[in-house]
C-alpha positions in Angstrom: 136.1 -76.7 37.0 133.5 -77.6 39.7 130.4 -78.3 39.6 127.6 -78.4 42.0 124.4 -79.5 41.1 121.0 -78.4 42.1 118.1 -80.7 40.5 114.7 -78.8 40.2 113.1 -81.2 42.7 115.6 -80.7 45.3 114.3 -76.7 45.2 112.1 -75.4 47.7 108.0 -75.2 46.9 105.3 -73.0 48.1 101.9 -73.7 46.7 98.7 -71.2 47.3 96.5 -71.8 44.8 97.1 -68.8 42.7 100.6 -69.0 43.0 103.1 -72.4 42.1 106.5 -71.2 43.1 109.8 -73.2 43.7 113.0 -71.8 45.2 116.7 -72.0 44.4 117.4 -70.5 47.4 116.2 -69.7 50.5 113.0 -67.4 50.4 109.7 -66.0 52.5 108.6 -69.3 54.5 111.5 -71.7 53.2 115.1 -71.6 54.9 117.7 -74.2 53.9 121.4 -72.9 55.5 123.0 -74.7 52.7 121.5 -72.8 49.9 121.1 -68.6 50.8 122.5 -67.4 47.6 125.4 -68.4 45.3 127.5 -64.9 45.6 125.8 -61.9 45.0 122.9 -64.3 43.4 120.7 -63.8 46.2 117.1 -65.5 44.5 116.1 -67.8 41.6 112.4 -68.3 42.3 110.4 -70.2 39.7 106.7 -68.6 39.5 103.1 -70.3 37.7 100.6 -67.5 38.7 97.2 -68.0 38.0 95.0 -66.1 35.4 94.1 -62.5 36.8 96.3 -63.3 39.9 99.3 -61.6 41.4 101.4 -59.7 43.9 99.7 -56.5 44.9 101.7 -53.5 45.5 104.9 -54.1 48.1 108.0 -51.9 48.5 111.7 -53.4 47.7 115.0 -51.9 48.7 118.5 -52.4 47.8 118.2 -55.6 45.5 118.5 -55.4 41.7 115.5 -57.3 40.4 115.0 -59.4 36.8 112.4 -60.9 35.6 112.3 -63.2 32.6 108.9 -64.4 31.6 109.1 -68.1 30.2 105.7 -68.2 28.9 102.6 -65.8 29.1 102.4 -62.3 30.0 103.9 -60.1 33.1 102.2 -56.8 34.2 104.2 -54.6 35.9 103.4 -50.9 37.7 105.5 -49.2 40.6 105.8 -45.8 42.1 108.1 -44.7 39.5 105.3 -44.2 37.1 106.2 -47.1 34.7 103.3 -49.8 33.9 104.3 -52.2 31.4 103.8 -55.9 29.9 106.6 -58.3 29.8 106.5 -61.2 27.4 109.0 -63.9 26.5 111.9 -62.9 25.0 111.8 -60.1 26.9 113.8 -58.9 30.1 113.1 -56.3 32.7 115.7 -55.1 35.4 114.2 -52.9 38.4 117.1 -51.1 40.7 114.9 -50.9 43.7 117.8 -48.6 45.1 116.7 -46.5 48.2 113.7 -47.8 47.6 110.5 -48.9 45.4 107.0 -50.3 45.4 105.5 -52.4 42.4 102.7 -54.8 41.5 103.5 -57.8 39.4 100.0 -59.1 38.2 98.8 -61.6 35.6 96.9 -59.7 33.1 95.5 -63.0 30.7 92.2 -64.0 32.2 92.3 -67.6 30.8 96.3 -68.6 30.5 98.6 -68.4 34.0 102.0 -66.5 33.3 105.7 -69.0 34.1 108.1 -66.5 35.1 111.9 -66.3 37.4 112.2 -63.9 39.0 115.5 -63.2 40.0 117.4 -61.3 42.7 120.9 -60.2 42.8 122.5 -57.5 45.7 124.0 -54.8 44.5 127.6 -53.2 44.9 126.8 -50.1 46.6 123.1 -49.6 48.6 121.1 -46.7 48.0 121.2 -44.4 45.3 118.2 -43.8 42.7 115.6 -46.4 41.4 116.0 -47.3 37.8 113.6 -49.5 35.7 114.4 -50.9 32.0 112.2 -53.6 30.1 113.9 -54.8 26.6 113.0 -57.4 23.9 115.9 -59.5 23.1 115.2 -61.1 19.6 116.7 -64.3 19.0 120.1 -64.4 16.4 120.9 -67.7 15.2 124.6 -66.8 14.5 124.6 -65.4 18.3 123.1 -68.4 20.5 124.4 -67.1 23.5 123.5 -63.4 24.2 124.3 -60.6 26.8 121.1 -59.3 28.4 122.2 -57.8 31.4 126.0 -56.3 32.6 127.5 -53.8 34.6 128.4 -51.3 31.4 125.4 -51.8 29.1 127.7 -53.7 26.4 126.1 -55.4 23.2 122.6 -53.4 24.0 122.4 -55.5 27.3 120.5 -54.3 30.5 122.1 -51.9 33.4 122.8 -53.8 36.6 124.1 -52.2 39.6 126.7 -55.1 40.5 129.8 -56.6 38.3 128.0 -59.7 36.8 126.6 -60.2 33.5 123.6 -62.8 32.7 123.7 -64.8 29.3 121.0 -65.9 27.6 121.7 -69.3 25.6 119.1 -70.8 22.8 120.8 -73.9 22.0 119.0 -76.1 18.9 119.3 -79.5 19.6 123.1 -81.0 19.3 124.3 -76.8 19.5 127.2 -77.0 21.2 129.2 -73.6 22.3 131.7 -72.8 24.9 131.3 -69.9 27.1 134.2 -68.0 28.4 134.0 -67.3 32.2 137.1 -65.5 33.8 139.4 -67.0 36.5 138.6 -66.2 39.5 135.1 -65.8 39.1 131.9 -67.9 39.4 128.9 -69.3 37.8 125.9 -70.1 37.9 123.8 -72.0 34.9 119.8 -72.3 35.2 118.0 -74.5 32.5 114.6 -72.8 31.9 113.4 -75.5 29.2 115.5 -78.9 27.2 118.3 -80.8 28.5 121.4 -79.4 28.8 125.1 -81.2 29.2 128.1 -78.8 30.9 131.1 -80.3 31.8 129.5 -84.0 31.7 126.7 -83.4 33.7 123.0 -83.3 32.4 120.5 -80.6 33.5 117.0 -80.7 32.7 114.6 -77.8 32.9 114.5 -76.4 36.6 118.1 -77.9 37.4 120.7 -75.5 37.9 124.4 -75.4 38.9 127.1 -73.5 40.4 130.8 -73.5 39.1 133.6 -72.7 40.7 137.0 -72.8 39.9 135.5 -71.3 36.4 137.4 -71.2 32.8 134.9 -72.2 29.7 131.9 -73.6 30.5 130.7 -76.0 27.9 127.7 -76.3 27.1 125.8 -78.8 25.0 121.9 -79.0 24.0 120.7 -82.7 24.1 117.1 -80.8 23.1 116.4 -77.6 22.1 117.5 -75.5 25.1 116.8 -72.2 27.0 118.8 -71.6 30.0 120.4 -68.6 31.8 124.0 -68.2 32.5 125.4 -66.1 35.0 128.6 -64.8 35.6 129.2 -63.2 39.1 132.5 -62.0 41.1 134.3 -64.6 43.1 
């Protein structure tokens, strides 16, 4: 198994006021050649928006969208007629498809929102827009859970690519070992806690890519909150 490491201060940062954000990868005003995407994993960006702040209305096309709301409260309309909250411990996929527009706006005016917002290509461009927003509840007996896949298994989200995202609440000392298929890759990003995999310790905002996959371990030095992803090779 290898392991590449990507330490939350090494990330990209743009700062305006309203909006804190750091990138995984290369986005908008910050290009690094040695960090595009990992696989179809095309964005990981970090998000602190301020109270009543947010991104008005833009259009997206052929990119399957999550967000996962860390602490706080997401509001979300688009031209598909949906307006919604997101909250922790939910997760909402948009299939921008052919194409979409949507507002993502802070709704709290006293509290900012901490969000990822994450972007993954699909298999196949075009087709119809889709939008699905579900609460996840935590099961101790279950600390690492299937929100999103390509078939919908466990209850998990709809993408519109072969790769599945994990969620993993780890108490501290939880230690569980997550099956990854040969051939495939990996990526792990800690949201909150220190996390060991494969000897190497990730705090919140590090993440890692692993090739060369098999079982990832994955021990909780605090309590933990990451997100594991398992993409095609």
């Amino acid at each position: 198994m290898q392991i590449d490491v990507r330490k939350s201060d090494a990330r990209g940062r743009a700062n305006h006021g309203w909006l804190d954000s750091r990138h995984t990868f290369s986005f908008a005003d910050y290009y690094d050649p040695a960090h595009m995407g990992f696989g179809p994993l095309r964005v990981i960006n970090e998000d602190h928006v301020a109270p009543s702040r947010g991104f008005g209305t833009h259009p997206h096309r052929d990119m399957e969208i999550i967000s996962y709301v860390v602490d706080g409260a997401l509001g979300h309309r688009d031209t598909l007629g949906n307006g919604s909250v997101i909250r922790p411990g939910e997760v909402q996929l948009m299939s921008a498809g052919s194409g979409i527009f949507h507002s993502e706006m802070n709704p709290a005016p006293d509290a900012p929102v901490h969000f990822l917002q994450i972007w993954i290509q699909p298999k196949r461009r075009g087709g119809q827009p889709r939008y699905a927003q579900k609460r996840f509840e935590r099961d101790p007996a279950q600390p690492v859970q299937l929100v999103v896949s390509p078939d919908g298994a466990d209850g998990s989200l709809v993408i519109g690519q072969d790769a599945r995202i994990y969620r993993a609440l780890l108490g501290k000392g939880q230690a569980v070992a997550q099956p990854i298929d040969g051939g495939r890759r990996a990526w792990v990003q800690v949201v909150r806690g220190t996390l060991v995999l494969g000897g190497e310790v990730l705090e919140a905002g590090d993440g890692a890519a692993i090739t060369d996959t098999g079982t990832l371990p994955l021990e909780a030095l605090a309590d933990v909150e990451a997100l594991v992803f398992d993409l095609p090779g």
